[in-house]
Phi, psi and omega in degrees: 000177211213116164248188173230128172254157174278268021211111188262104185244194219218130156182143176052041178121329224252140127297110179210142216261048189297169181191137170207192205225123151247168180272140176202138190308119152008263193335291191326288195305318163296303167332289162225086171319272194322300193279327165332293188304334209267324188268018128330302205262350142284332148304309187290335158323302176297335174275337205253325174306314190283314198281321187268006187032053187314153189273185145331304181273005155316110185219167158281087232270308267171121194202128191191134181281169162036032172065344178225326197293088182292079166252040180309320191263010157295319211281323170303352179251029174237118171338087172298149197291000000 
């Protein structure tokens, strides 16, 4: 299945908004929805850091599924293994 993200991040000054649809397992999801979304939307960060040579002042202001599903302070808490 496929969820949809949000994500209002911070870098060199700028506010700026991305967003897509990733794939994530059934099981997961049914299992724990929020975390599921949250390393999902913590991978593409990390994919979005790199493609943007993100600054200093790169932070995360917002992060969020399905248009309401507020999971910012999961995404921030989560562990590359």
């Amino acid at each position: 299945m496929n969820i949809n993200i949000k994500v209002y991040l911070h870098s060199k000054g700028t506010k700026f908004l991305q967003s897509g649809s990733f794939p994530v397992l059934n099981s997961d999801y049914k299992k724990d929805p929020d975390w599921t979304a949250a390393i999902s939307a913590y991978e593409w960060i990390q994919q979005i850091k790199i493609s943007f040579a993100a600054s200093e002042d790169f932070r995360i202001d917002q992060v969020i599924y399905y248009e309401d599903n507020d999971i910012t302070e999961l995404v921030k808490n989560v562990n590359p293994n």
